[in-house]
Each structure stands twice: as C-alpha cells, then as structure tokens.
Phi, psi and omega in degrees: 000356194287157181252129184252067144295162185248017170195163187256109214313173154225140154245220187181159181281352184145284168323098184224157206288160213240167204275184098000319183260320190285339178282324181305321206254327155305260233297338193294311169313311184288334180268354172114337196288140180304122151248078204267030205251334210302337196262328178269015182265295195304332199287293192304273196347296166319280191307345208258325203278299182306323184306313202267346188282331161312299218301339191290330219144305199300118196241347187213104170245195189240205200242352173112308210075030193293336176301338199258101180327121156243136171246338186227164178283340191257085195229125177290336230218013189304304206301301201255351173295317176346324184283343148345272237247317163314300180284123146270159173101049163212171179221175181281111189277079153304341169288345181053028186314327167322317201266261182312324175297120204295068203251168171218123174277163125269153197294128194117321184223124212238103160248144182290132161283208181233143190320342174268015185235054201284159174297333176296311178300337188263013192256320186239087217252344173293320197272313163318329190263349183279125174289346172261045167234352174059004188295315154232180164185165170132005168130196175282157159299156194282141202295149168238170198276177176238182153307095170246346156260169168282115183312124172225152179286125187219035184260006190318288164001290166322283192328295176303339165302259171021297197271344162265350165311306207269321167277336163297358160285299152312310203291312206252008163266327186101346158310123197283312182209144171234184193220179210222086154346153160179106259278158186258168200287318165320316173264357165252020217241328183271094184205157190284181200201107149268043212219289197263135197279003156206160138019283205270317172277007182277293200283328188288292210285358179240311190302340135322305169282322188241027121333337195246339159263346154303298183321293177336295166277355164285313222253010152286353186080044175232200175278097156298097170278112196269128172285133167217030192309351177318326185307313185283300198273027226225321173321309181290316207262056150183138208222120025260194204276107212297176176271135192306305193273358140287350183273315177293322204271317170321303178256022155305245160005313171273355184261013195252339190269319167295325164325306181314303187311318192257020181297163162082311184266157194289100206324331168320322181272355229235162172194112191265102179259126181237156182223165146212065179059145190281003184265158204264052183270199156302296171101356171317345166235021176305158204262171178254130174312326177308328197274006176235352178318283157354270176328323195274339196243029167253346169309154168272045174219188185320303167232187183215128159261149183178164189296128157218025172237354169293142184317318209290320210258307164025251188311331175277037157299334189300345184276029168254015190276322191286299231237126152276123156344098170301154181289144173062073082335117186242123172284131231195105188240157177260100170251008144244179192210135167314342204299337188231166193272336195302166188258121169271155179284139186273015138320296213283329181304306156346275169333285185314291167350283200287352180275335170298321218279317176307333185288307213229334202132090165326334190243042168229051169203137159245151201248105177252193157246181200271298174199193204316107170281358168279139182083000175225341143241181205281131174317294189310354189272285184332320190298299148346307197272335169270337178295287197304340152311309140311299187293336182305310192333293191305294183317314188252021142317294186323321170290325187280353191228021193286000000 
C-alpha cells in the first residue's frame, strides 16, 4: 500500500469545523423544525470543505464529517454521537448510565466504569469541575441512548448521503481518493446495555451492525477510517488501574470483534485512527503507546492513525526504533495537534514528519493530524493548522527526497 511518490501525502483525522448554516441547520433539527433544505446544504458544504482542503494542501481528504450532526461550534463527541440516529435497538438513557455508573474492576475481571468517574478526573477533579478551565465547554453533557434491543443498522440512507457527498467533492476537486470516518465496534459499545448478557455479545452485536457501513463506504471505492479511541483511552476510565496483560486481554476481544466487522474487505481501504480522547484535560493517565502498539498492528488494516504532535504522546515516535512496520503498512502520525490554539511551525511539522519517515520509510507516512479539529478549535485555527501542516509536508520532502 506504501506509496512512491516523490513527496509526502497529507491528510487529517476526520473532523473539520462546520459553517454557520450548517450548525444552524443541525440545531433547527435537534429542535424538531423542518429542514427539508438540509441535505443540499450538507451537499455544498461538502464539496466547498473538499474544494479548501486541496487549496490548503490536503491530498487525501475527508467529508469534514459533515454527515455527523454538530449543533454548537464546540462539540467532542460528534464522532461517535452520530452512531445514535444510525442503530436501532436503542433508547433514550435518563440515568446517563455511560456517564455516572459506578463499576470497580478486579484483577481478572477488567470493566469500563462510566466517564465521570475516569482516574485523570478524579486525580484533578478541581480543574474538571471548574467550568473556566477549558477542559471541557460547549454545555452540559448531552443525554445518549442506552442498548434496550437487539441492535440493528438502520443508517444505510445517511451513510449513501455521506458517500455521494465526498465523491461530488472528489469529482470537482479532481482528487482521486478520500476517505469517511466511522465508528469501531469497541467505542461504540460504551454506552449502557439493557439488552445483552455480555461483554462479548454486546461488542460482536455493534461489530455487526456497523459492518454494514464499513462495507458501504469500501465497496464506494473510498478509505473507510475506523475511529477507536477506545484502544487507547479505555485504560484511563477502569478503576482501579488494571495490570497491562489484563488490559491487553480486555482488549484482545474488541480488536478481535472489529477484525470480525472488516473481514473480508481490503486492507488498502481500511484506516485505523487510534486516540486518547480529544478533551483538553491533563492526561495523566494515558496508557503508554508501547504498550498498545502491537495490539493497533494486529487491526486489519492499511494504515494506523495516531497521536504524535500531542505533549503527552510526543517522544514516543521512538517505539518504531523497536517495532517493524508489516510490509505494505502505512503509518498516518498527527504531527500537529488538536490539543492547542498554538500554530506549529512548519519546521517543527518538518521534524515530527522526518522521525517517522527515517524509521519506517518515507513512503510508508502519511502527515495528519492527532485528531478531529472541527469542535475543538477555532475555524481560523484550524485553517491555519492545516496550512502549517501541508507546508511541514512540503519541507520536509525536500529533504527525505533531495
């Protein structure tokens, strides 16, 4: 899959911040009102977001994620609410059981607790609570649904929107290929469950259902990118803090279930975003990439996206000093980052860049970002950020290819 080009391609992780009318026209939705405008509005959009993301730079772009409903500019959770409005088999949860439930693992028996009670928060739990902390903002959390059925897909529609949105974009950029965010069965699974008598038939029972929007956007001819911070961040929210081969055994079962979801389809297509969740906290208690790396190159797919322009994450480009590349893999590293307003230098983009591409191969990189900049910074930032991205690109091919 590596590519032999004479420069080093760019992308992004998915997210990119959404118009005024499009927010507009989302929240008129969230409030009940006709919007029978929406879909060419969504239409436009799209091709206008593929249109500035070439002018930028961007050679292998996304749809924005404009299919996935934002109603406010500040939204975390866009990526995986989206999946919502998709599934049958779900209900409205007034208990926030995702949010407030209280679980405690033991050694051996290893569970997600519920998000407010993840270990970075209860470690700074004065700075979370504080609404002037920027850790989070856009409002109170939003209520999500729980499991009360047996799960079903019911997004075929969305999805076939999604996917004709992104080739009229293509078609009027002249760009040969982009790629369609889309949730991994592990992260969409944390939400509560009246339905299923496990774990395991829970994560089997979502890798089914959106098995049926991977196939979608693969057999459009387009990148399917599996969102999964769960691999990563799943670590922080059980408590108390489990032993590394019980965490890995944990997550054995959701990447064995996503495997399940992508049999069969072309690894070429397939793209793997790893996280350790997009909120501006501290972060102190992210799992270390070495210690999950391995697990991320057993996914089946082309490439693997992840963080490396975040503080917390950074320095661990090094664990490619160790770990080989599988032959035709492409590594997709974030060397700028949602996490800050600052502007990376396109040196420093230049840098980040060149420590993979000596490691693994100039033409087994791709130059992203750490994750979604739409909901989490300022357009103009974004704009910017991508600039500086594009241009780290540029610098640093002149160099790997002088």
């Amino acid at each position: 899959m590596s590519h032999t080009v004479d420069s080093i391609p760019v992308s992004h992780s998915g997210s990119l911040p959404r118009t005024p009318e499009l927010l507009a026209a989302n929240a008129a939705i969230d409030a009940g009102e006709p919007t029978d405008a929406i879909n060419e509005l969504r239409t436009a959009a799209v091709v206008n977001i593929v249109k500035r993301q070439q002018e930028l730079g961007v050679t292998l772009p996304g749809d924005g994620e404009y299919g996935k409903s934002m109603s406010t500019a500040v939204d975390y959770g866009a990526w995986w609410s989206y999946s919502f409005s998709r599934t049958g088999g779900l209900a409205l949860d007034e208990d926030q059981q995702w949010l407030t439930t209280d679980i405690q693992s033991t050694p051996g028996n290893v569970r997600t607790t519920g998000f407010g009670h993840r270990r970075d928060q209860a470690a700074f739990r004065e700075a979370y609570t504080d609404p002037e902390s920027g850790i989070f903002s856009g409002g109170a959390p939003k209520l999500f649904p729980k499991v009360v059925d047996k799960l079903t897909y019911t997004g075929h529609d969305a999805v076939a929107t999604d996917i004709a949105n992104l080739k009229a974009g293509l078609a009027a950029t002249g760009l040969e290929q982009g790629f369609i965010t889309s949730i991994a069965p592990g992260s969409a699974m944390r939400i509560g469950n009246d339905h299923y008598a496990s774990d395991e038939e829970l994560v089997y029972a979502w890798a089914d259902v959106l098995r049926e929007e991977y196939v979608a956007i693969v057999e459009a001819g387009l990148i399917v990118q599996i969102d999964d911070p769960s691999l990563a961040e799943n670590w922080d929210q059980i408590t108390p803090e489990p032993s590394i081969e019980d965490y890995l055994a944990f997550s054995q079962l959701r990447v064995e279930a996503l495997n399940h979801a992508l049999r069969g389809l072309p690894e070429e297509q397939i793209r793997y975003h790893l996280c350790w969740g997009s909120w501006h906290g501290p972060h102190t208690t992210d799992l270390e990439f070495r210690h999950i790396v391995n697990a991320m190159l057993t996914v089946n797919a082309g490439s693997y996206s992840f963080e490396a322009g975040n503080v917390r994450h950074e320095h661990e480009y090094t664990v490619w000093d160790d770990i080989t590349l599988p032959e035709g893999k492409i590594l997709v590293p974030g060397v700028v980052s949602h996490a800050t307003n600052v502007v990376e230098h396109p040196d420093l983009v230049a840098e980040r860049i060149t420590r993979f591409a000596t490691r693994v191969g100039r033409n087994n990189v791709i130059a992203s970002t750490d994750c979604g900049l739409g909901g989490r910074i300022h357009p103009q930032i974004a704009t910017a950020k991508l600039e500086t991205l594009a241009e780290g690109a540029r610098r640093a091919s002149a160099q790997l290819w002088k």
